[in-house]
C-alpha positions, 0 to 999 in steps of 0.5 A: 494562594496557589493552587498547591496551596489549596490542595494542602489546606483541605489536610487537619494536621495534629498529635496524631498525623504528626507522630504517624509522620515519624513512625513512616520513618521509623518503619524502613529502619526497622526492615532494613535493619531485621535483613542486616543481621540476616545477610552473613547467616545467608552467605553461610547458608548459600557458600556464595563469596564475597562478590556475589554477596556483593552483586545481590546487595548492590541489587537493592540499591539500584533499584531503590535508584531506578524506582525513585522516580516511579514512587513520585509518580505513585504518590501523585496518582494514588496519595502518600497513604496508600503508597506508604500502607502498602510499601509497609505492609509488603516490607513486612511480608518480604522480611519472611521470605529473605529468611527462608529464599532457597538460592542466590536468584531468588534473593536476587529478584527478592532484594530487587523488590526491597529496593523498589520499595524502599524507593517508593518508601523514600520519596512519599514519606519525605512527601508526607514529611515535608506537608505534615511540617508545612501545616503543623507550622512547626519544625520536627523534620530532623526527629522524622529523620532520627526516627529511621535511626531509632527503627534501625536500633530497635530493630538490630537490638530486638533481631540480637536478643531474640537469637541468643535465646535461641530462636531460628532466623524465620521466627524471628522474621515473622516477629518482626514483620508482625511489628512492621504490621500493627505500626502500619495498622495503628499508624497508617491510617493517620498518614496524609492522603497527599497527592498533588493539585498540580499538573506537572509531572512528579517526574519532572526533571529538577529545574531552578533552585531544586538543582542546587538542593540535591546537589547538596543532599548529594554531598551529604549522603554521599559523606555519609555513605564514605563513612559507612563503606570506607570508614573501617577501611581507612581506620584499617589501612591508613591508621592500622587500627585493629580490624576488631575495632575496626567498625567502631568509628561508624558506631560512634558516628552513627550514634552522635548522628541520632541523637543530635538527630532528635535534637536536631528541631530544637537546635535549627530553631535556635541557629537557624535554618542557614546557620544549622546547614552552614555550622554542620557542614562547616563541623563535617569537614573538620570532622574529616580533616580531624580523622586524617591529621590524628593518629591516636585512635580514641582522639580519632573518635572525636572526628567521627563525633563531629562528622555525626554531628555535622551532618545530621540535619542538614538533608532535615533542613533541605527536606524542610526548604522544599515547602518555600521553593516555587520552581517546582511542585512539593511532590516533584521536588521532594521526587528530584532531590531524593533522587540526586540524594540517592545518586551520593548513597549507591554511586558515590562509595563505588566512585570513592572506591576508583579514587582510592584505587588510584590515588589512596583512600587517604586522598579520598577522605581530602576530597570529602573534607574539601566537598563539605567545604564547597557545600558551605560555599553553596548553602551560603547561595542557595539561602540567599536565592531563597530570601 
């Protein structure tokens, strides 16, 4: 037995650490999806334009991306525990001031530190995650992951029934983060005290077959990324679908995302680990070639369909390999694969948007269908280094 081994067993995983698990998932949706609805309202309250909206959104990615590495470190030193009850609580509490900042340089340094908290959020809960699955001896990481969804939806569902009865945007800020609050209170203390027996640096640079593993993560959120940022521009521009219908195709996406999502353990157990990533990249691809080759906008949906469904478990099933990999430790792996996973989110649409610039965007979604084929390709090797 290794000496990580021995470190996990001294965790009792039950009921409660396993929803707890779900909930670490469900509360950086809810946050994220309270500032969404806030961000057109600032734009009206600040007149700033479309690029500087830009430049302050683009903040939180990077330094989601910068203070990845660091939350690996944080979880290592301090536990998943504390590293999560503390991010929550400080999501809560920046949730108010978003909606109240008086100018562009204080939303600037303010979404500067939601991304170092979605960061830090990001790596220790997938730490949790992936421990919480190991001792439970049980599959759930894809209804962890569906439970970033379901906070997103409540959350914009709340956010939108709250304002139509009239309640100015602080008011309802403080409704959600009181939310945010007794999730991290009732919950919290449920989440795993995990840090790492091992040595080895949690920032360690990703070595063997953890390499390939955030290469394919890479890939996939790297789709999904494409199909938030481009989606409505391709259905726009290459389809010439309304611009008030424009936004639909990532609805739709996103809703066959989430329920196939909190399916998504029972269906990996019935394929398969290899064949849920191979049948669900296999399914993203045609979902692309679908969406370039049909030009009726209701069949078009079909490929937005597939691509939800393609690609809602396969980061689950990488997330949940990490536990039979021995190139690196649980903690350092999980720190490397999501920051190659976040490398696709922030870097990926701005790239996507140089090709589309240069050759079409139509080009770009050919490049994506051919992408998830090669992952196929991949994830066929990676499974058989693995066995």
């Amino acid at each position: 037995m290794s000496l990580e081994d021995k470190e996990l067993m001294q965790f009792k995983v039950g009921k409660k650490e396993q929803y707890a698990a779900r909930m670490a998932f469900f509360i950086p949706g809810f946050a994220i999806s309270t500032w969404a609805p806030m961000i057109p309202m600032i734009k009206e309250r600040l007149y700033i334009e479309a690029d500087i909206l830009g430049l302050l959104l683009l903040c939180i990615g990077i330094s989601a991306f910068i203070v990845i590495p660091i939350g690996g470190l944080l979880g290592k030193k301090f536990g998943c525990k504390k590293v999560m009850v503390t991010t929550g609580s400080l999501f809560a509490i920046v949730l108010v001031a978003l909606s109240c900042l008086p100018n562009v340089w204080s939303y600037a340094i303010c979404l500067i530190l939601v991304g170092a908290i979605m960061g830090c959020t990001e790596v220790c809960m997938n730490i949790n995650a992936v421990v919480v699955e190991k001792l439970s001896q049980k599959r759930m990481m894809s209804s962890m992951h569906g439970f970033w969804s379901v906070g997103c939806f409540c959350s914009a569902g709340l956010f939108s029934i709250l304002a139509k009865m009239g309640l100015d945007v602080f008011f309802i800020a403080i409704i959600h983060c009181l939310i945010i609050l007794a999730i991290v209170i009732f919950f919290g203390r449920y989440f795993l005290d995990y840090k790492s027996a091992n040595s080895e640096s949690a920032i360690a640079i990703p070595k063997g077959i953890v390499v390939l593993f955030g290469i394919l993560a890479c890939v996939s959120f790297l789709g999904e990324g494409a199909i938030m940022d481009w989606g409505g521009v391709f259905l726009a521009e290459v389809k010439d679908v309304e611009l008030s219908l424009a936004g639909v195709g990532y609805a739709v996406f996103s809703v066959a995302m989430l329920i196939m999502r909190l399916i998504g353990d029972k269906v990996v157990q019935f394929l398969g680990e290899e064949k849920a990533v191979v049948l669900g990249s296999s399914l993203a691809g045609l979902g692309f070639l679908w969406i370039i080759i049909i030009d009726n906008f209701y069949l078009m949906l079909v490929g937005f369909v597939l691509l939800g469904l393609g690609a809602a478990n396969i980061v689950p099933v990488l997330y949940s390999l990490l536990q039979y990999q021995k190139d690196m430790p649980i903690n350092a792996a999980v720190t490397a694969v999501t920051c190659m996973g976040y490398t696709g989110v922030i870097l990926g649409p701005a790239i996507l948007g140089f090709i589309a610039q240069g050759i079409g965007i139509i080009s770009v979604f050919y490049l994506l269908m051919i992408l998830f084929i090669v992952q196929v390709v991949m994830a066929k090797y990676v499974f058989n280094k693995l066995k």
